[in-house]
Gaussian input, Z-matrix of N, CA and C with variables (Angstrom, degrees):
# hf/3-21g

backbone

0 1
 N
 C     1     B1
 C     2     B2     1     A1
 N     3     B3     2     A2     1     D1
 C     4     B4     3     A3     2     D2
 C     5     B5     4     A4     3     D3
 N     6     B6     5     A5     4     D4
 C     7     B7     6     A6     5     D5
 C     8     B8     7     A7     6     D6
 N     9     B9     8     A8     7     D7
 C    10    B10     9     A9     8     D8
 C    11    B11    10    A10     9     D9
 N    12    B12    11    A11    10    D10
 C    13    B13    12    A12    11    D11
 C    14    B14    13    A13    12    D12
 N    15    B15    14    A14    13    D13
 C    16    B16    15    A15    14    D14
 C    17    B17    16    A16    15    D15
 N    18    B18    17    A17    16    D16
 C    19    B19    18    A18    17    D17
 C    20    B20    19    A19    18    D18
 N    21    B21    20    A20    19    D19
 C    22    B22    21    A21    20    D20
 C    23    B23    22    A22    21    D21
 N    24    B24    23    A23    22    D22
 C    25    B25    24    A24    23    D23
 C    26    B26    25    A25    24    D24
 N    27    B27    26    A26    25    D25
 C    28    B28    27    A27    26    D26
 C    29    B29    28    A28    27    D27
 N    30    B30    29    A29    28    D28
 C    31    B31    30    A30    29    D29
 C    32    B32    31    A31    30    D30
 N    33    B33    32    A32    31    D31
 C    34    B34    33    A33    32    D32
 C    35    B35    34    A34    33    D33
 N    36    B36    35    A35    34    D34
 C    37    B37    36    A36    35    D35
 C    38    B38    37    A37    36    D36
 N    39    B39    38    A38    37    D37
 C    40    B40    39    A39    38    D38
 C    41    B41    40    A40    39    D39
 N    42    B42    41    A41    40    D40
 C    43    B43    42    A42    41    D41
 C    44    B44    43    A43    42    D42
 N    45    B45    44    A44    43    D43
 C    46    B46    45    A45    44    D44
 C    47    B47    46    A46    45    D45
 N    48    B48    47    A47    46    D46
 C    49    B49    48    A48    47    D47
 C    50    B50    49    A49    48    D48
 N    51    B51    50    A50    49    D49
 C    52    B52    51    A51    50    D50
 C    53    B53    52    A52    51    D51
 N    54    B54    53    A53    52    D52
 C    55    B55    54    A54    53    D53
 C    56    B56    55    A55    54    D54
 N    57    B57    56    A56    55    D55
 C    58    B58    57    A57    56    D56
 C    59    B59    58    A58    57    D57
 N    60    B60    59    A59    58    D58
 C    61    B61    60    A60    59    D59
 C    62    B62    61    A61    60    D60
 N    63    B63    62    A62    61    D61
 C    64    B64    63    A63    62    D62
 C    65    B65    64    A64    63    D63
 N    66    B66    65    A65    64    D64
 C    67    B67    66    A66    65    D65
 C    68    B68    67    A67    66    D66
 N    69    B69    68    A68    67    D67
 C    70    B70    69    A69    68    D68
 C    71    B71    70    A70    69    D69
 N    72    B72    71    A71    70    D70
 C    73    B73    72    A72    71    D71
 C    74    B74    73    A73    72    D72
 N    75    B75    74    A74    73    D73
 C    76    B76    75    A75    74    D74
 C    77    B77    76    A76    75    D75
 N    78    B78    77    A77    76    D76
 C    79    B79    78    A78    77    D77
 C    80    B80    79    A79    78    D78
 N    81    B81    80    A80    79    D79
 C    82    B82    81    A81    80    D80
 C    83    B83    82    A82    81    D81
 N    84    B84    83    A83    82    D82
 C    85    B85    84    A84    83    D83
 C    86    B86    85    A85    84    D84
 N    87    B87    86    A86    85    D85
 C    88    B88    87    A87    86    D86
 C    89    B89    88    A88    87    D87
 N    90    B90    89    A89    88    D88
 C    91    B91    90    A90    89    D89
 C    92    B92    91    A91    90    D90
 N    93    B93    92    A92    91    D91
 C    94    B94    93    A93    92    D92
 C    95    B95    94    A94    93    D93
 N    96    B96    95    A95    94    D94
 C    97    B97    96    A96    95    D95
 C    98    B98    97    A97    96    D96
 N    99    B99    98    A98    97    D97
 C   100   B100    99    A99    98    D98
 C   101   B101   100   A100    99    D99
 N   102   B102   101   A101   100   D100
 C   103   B103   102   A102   101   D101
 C   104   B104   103   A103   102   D102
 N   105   B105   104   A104   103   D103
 C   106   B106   105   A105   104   D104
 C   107   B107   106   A106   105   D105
 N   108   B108   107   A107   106   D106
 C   109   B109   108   A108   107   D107
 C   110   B110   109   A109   108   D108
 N   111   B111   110   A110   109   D109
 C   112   B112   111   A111   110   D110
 C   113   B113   112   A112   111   D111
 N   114   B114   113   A113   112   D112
 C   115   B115   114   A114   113   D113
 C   116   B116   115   A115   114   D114
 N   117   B117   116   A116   115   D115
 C   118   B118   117   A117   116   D116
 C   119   B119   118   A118   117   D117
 N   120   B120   119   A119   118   D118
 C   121   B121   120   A120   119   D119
 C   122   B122   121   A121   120   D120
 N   123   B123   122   A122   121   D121
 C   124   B124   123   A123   122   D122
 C   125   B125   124   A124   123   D123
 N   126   B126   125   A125   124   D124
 C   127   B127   126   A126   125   D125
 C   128   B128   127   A127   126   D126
 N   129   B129   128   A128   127   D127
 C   130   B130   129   A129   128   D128
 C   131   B131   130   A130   129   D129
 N   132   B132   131   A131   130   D130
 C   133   B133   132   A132   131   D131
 C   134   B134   133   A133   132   D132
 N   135   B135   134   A134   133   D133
 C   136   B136   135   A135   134   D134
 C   137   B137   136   A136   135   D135
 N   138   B138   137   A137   136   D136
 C   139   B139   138   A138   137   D137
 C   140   B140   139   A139   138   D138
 N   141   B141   140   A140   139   D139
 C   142   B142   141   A141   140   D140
 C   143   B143   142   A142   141   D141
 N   144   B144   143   A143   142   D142
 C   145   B145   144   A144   143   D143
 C   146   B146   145   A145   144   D144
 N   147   B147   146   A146   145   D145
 C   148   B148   147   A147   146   D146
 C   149   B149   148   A148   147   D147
 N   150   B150   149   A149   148   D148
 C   151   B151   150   A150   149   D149
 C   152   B152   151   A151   150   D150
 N   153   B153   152   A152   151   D151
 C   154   B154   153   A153   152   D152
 C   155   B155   154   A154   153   D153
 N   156   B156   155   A155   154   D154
 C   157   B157   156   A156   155   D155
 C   158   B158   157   A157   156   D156
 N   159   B159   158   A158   157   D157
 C   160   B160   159   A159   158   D158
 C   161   B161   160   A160   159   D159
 N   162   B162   161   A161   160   D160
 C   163   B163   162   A162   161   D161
 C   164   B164   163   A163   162   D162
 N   165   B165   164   A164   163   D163
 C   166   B166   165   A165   164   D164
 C   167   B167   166   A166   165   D165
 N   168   B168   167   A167   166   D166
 C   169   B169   168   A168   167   D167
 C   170   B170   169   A169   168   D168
 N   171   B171   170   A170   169   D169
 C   172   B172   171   A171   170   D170
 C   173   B173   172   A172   171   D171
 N   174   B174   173   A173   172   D172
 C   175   B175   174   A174   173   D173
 C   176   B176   175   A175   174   D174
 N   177   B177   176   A176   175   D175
 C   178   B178   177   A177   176   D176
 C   179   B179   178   A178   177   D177
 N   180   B180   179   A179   178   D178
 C   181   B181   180   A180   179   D179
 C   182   B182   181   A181   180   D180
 N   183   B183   182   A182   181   D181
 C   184   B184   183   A183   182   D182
 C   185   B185   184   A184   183   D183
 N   186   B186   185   A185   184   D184
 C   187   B187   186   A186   185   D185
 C   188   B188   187   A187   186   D186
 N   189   B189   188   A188   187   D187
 C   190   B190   189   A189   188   D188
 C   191   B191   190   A190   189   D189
 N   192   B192   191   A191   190   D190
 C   193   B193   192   A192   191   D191
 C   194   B194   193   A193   192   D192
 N   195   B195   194   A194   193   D193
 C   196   B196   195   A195   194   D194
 C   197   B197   196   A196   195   D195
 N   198   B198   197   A197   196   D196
 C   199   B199   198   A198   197   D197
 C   200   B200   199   A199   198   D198
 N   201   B201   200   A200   199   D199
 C   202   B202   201   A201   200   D200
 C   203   B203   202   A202   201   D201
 N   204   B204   203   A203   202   D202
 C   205   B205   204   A204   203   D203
 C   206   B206   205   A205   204   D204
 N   207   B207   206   A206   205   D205
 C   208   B208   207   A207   206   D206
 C   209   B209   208   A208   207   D207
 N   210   B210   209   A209   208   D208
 C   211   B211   210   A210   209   D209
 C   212   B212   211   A211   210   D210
 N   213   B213   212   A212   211   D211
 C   214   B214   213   A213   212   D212
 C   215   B215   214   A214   213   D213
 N   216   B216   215   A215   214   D214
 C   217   B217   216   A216   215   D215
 C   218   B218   217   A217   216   D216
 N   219   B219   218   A218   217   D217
 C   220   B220   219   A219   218   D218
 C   221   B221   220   A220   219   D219
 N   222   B222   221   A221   220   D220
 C   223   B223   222   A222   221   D221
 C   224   B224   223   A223   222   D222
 N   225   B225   224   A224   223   D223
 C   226   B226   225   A225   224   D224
 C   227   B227   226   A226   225   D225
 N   228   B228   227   A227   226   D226
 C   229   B229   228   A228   227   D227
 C   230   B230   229   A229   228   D228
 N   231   B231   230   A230   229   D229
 C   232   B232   231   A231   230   D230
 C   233   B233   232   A232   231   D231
 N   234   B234   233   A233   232   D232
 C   235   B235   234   A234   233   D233
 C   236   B236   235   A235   234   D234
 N   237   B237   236   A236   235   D235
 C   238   B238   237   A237   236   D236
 C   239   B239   238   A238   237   D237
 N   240   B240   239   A239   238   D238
 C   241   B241   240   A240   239   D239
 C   242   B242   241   A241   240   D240
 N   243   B243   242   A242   241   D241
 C   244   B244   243   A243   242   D242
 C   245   B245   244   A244   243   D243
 N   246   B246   245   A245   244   D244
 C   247   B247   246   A246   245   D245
 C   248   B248   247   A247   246   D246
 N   249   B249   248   A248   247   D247
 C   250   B250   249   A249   248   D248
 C   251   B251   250   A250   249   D249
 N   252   B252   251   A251   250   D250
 C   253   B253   252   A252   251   D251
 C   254   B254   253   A253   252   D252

   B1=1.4313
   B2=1.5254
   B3=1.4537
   B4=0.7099
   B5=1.2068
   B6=1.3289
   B7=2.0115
   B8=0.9998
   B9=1.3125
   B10=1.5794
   B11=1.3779
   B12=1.6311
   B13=1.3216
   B14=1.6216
   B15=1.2233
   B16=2.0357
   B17=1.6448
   B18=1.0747
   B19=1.6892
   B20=1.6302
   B21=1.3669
   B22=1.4615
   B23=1.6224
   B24=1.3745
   B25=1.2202
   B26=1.3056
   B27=1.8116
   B28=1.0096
   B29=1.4239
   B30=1.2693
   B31=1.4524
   B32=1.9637
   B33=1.3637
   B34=1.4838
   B35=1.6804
   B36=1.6741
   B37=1.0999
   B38=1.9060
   B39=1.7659
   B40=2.0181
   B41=1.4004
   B42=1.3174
   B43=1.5629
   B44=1.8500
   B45=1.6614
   B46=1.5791
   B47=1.1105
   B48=1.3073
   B49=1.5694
   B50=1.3675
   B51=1.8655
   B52=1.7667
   B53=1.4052
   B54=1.2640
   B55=1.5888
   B56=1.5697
   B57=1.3297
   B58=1.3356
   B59=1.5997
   B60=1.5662
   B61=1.6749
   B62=1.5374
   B63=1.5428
   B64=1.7119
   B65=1.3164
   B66=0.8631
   B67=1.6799
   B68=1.5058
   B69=1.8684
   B70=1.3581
   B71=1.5081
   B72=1.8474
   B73=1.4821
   B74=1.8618
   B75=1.2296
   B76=1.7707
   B77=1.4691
   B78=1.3290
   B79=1.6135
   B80=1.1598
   B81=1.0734
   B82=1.5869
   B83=1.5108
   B84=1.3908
   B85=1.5647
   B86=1.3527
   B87=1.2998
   B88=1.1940
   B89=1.9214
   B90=1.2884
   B91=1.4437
   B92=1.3694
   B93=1.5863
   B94=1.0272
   B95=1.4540
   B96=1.0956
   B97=1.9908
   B98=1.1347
   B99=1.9458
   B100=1.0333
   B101=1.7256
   B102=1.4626
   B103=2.0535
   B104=1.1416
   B105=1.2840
   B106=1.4642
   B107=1.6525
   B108=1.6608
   B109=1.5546
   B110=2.2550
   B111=0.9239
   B112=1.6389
   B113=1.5634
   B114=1.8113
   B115=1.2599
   B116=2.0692
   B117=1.2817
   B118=1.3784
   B119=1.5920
   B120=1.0243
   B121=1.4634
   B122=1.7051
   B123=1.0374
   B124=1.5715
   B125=1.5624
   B126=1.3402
   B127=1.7188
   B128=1.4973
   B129=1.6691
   B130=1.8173
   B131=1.6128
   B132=1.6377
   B133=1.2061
   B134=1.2416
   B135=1.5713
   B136=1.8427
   B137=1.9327
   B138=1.7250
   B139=1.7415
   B140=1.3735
   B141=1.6893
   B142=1.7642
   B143=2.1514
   B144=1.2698
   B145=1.3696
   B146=1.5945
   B147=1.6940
   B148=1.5837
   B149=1.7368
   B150=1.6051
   B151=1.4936
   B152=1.5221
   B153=1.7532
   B154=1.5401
   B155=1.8330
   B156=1.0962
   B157=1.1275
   B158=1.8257
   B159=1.4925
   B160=1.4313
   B161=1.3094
   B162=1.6382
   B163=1.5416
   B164=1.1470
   B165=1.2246
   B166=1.1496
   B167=1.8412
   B168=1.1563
   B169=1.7403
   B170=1.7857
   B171=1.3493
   B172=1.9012
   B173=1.4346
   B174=0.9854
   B175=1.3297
   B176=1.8718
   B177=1.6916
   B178=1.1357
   B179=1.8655
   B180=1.1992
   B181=0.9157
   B182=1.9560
   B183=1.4733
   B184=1.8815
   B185=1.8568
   B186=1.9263
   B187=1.5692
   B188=1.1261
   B189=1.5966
   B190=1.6655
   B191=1.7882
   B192=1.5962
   B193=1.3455
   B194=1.6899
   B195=0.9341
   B196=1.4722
   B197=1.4744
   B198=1.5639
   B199=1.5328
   B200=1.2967
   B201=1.3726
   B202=1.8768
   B203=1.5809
   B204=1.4558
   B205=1.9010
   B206=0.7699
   B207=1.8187
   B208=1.5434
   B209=1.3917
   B210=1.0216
   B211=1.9017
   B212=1.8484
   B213=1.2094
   B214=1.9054
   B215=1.6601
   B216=1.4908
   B217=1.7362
   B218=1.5740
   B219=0.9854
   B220=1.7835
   B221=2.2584
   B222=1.2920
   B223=1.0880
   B224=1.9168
   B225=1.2856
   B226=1.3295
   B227=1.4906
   B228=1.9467
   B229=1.4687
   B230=1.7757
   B231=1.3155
   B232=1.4839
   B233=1.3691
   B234=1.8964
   B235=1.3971
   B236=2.1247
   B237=1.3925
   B238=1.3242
   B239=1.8011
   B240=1.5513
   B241=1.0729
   B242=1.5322
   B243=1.7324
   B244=1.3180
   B245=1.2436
   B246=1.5106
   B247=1.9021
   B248=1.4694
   B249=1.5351
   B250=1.6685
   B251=2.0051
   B252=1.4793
   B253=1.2237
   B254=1.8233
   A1=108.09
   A2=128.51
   A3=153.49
   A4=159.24
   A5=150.71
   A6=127.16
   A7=123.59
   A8=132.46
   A9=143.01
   A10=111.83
   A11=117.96
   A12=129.33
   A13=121.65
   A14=106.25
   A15=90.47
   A16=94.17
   A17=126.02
   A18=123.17
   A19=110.30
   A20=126.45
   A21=120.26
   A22=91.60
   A23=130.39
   A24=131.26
   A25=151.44
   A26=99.82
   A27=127.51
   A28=113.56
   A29=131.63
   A30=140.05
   A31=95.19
   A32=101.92
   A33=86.92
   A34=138.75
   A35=100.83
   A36=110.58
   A37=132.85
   A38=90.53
   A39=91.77
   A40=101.96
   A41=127.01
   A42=129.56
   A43=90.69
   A44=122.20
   A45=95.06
   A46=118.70
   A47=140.30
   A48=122.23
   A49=119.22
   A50=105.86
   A51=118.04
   A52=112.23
   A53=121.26
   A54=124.33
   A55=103.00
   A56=116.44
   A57=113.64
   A58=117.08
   A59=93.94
   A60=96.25
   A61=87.33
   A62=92.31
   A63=106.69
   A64=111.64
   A65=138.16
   A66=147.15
   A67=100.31
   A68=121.02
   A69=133.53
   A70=86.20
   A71=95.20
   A72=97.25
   A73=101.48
   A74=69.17
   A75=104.88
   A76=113.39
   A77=119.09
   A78=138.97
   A79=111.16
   A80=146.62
   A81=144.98
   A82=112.22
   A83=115.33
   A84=107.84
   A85=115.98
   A86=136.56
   A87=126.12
   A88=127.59
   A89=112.47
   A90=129.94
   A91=130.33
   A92=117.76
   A93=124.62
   A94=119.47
   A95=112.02
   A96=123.98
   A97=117.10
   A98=103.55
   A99=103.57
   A100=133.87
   A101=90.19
   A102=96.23
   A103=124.24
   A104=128.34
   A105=137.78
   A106=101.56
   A107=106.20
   A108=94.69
   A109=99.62
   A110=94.42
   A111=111.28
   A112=108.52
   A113=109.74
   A114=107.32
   A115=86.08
   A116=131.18
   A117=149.69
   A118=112.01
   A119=153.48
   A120=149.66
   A121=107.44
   A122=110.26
   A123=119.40
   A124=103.33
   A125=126.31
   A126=114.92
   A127=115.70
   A128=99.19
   A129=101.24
   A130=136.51
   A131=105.06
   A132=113.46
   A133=134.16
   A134=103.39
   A135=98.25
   A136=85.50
   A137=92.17
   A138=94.77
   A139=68.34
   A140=109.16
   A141=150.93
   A142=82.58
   A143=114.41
   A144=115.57
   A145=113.81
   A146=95.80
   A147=112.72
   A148=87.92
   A149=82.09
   A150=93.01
   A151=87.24
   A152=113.51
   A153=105.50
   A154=91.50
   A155=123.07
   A156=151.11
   A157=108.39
   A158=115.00
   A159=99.78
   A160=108.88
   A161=110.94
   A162=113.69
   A163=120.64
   A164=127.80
   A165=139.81
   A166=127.66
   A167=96.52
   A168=106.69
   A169=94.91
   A170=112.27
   A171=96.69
   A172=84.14
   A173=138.67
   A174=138.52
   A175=121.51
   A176=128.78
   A177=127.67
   A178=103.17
   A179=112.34
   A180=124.79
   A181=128.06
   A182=80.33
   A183=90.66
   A184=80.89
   A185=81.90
   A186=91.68
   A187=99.53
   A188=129.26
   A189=115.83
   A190=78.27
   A191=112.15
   A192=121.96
   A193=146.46
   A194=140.85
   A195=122.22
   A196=129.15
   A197=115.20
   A198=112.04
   A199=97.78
   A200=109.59
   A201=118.41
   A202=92.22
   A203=116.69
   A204=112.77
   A205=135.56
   A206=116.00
   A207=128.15
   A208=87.51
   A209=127.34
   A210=103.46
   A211=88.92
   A212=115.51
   A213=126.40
   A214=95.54
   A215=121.51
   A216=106.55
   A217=117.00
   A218=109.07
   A219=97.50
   A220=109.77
   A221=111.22
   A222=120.95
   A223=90.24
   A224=125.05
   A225=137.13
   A226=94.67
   A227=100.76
   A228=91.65
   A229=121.42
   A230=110.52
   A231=123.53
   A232=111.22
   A233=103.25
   A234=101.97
   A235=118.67
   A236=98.51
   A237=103.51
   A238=117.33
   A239=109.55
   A240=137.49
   A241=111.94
   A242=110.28
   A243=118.34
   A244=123.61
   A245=113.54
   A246=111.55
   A247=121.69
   A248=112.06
   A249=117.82
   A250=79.37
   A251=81.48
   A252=107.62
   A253=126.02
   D1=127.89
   D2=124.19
   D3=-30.81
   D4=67.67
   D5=-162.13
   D6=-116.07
   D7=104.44
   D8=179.25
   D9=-68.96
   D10=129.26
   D11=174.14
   D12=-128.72
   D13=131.00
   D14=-176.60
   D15=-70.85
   D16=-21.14
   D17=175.75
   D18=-23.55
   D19=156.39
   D20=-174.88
   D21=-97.10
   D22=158.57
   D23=-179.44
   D24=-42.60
   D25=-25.52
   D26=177.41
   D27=-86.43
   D28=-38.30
   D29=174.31
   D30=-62.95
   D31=-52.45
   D32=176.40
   D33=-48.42
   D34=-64.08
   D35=140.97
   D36=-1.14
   D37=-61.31
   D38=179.42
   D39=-89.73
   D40=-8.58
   D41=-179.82
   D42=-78.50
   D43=-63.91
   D44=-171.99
   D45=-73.44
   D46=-26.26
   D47=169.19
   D48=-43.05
   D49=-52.39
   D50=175.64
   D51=-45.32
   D52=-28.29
   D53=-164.47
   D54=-118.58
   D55=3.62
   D56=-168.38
   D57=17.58
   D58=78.64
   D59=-171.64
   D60=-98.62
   D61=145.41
   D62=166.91
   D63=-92.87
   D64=66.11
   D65=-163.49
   D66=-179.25
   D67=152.75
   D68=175.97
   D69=-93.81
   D70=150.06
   D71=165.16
   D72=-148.82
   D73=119.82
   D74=-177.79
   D75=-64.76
   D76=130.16
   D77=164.61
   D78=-54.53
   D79=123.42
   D80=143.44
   D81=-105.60
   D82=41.79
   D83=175.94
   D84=-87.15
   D85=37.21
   D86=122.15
   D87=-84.47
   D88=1.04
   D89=-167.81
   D90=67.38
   D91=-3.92
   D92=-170.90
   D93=-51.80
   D94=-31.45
   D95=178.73
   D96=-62.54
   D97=-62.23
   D98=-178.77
   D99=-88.74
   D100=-1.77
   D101=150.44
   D102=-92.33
   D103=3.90
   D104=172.24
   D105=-82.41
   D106=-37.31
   D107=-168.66
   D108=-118.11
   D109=25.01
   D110=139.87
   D111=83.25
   D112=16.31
   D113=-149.21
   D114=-118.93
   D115=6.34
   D116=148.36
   D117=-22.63
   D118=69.71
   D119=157.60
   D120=-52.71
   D121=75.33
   D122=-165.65
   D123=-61.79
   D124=-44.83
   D125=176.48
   D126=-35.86
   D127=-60.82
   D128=172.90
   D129=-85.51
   D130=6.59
   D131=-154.69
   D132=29.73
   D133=52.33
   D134=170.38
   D135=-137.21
   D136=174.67
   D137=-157.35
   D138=-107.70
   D139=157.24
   D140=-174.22
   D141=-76.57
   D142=142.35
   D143=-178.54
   D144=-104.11
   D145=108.56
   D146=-164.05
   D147=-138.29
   D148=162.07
   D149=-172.76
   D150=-131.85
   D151=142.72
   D152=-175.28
   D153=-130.26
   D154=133.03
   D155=-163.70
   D156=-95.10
   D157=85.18
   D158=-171.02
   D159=-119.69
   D160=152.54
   D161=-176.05
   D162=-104.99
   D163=141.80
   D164=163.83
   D165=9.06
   D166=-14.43
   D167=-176.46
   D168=-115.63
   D169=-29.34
   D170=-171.38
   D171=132.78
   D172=-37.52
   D173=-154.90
   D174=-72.72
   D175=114.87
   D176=-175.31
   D177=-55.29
   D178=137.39
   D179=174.40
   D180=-105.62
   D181=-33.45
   D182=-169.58
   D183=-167.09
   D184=148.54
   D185=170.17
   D186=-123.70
   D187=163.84
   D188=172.93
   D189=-143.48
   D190=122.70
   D191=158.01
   D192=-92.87
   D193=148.82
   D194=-170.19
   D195=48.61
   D196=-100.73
   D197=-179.35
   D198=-68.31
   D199=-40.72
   D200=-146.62
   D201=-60.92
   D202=-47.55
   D203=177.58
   D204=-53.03
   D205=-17.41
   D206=-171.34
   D207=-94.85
   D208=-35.58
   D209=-167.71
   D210=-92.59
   D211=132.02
   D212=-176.54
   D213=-77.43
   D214=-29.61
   D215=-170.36
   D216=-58.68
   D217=-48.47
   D218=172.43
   D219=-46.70
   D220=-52.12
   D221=-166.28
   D222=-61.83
   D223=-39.09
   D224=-153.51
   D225=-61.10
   D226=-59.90
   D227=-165.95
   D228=-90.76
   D229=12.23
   D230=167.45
   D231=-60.53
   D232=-58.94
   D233=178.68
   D234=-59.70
   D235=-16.42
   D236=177.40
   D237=-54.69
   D238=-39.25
   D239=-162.28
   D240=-76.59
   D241=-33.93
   D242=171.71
   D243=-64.36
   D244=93.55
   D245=165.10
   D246=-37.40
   D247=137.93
   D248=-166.05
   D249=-112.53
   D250=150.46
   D251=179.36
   D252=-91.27

């Protein structure tokens, strides 16, 4: 797992210690990621909060939007669902 933020690195940084997340979470403050994958609110420059679920080949699997992204169990048991090779 993964988590992309347009946040600059350092704000991230005090967000995973605060959350003691076991996962890296990656900067995208230039937006390039998250306007590539369509979730960019370009008026305010911050991305809509979705979680995208990808498998093993590149391929989207499951999206979870808004509330559904803040809670990880939907996203949890998607990745459950992905056959390992």
């Amino acid at each position: 797992m993964v988590a992309i933020s347009t946040d600059f690195i350092a704000t991230l940084n005090h967000w995973s210690k605060e959350l003691n997340a076991e996962f890296p979470i990656a900067s995208d403050h230039d937006r390039k990621v998250t306007k590539l994958y369509g979730v960019l609110n370009e008026p305010v420059g911050i991305a809509n909060r979705t979680t995208f679920v990808v498998d093993t080949e590149g391929n989207i699997v499951s999206v979870h939007e808004d509330r559904d992204a803040i809670d990880v169990s939907g996203a949890l048991a998607a990745c459950t669902r992905i056959k390992k090779k």
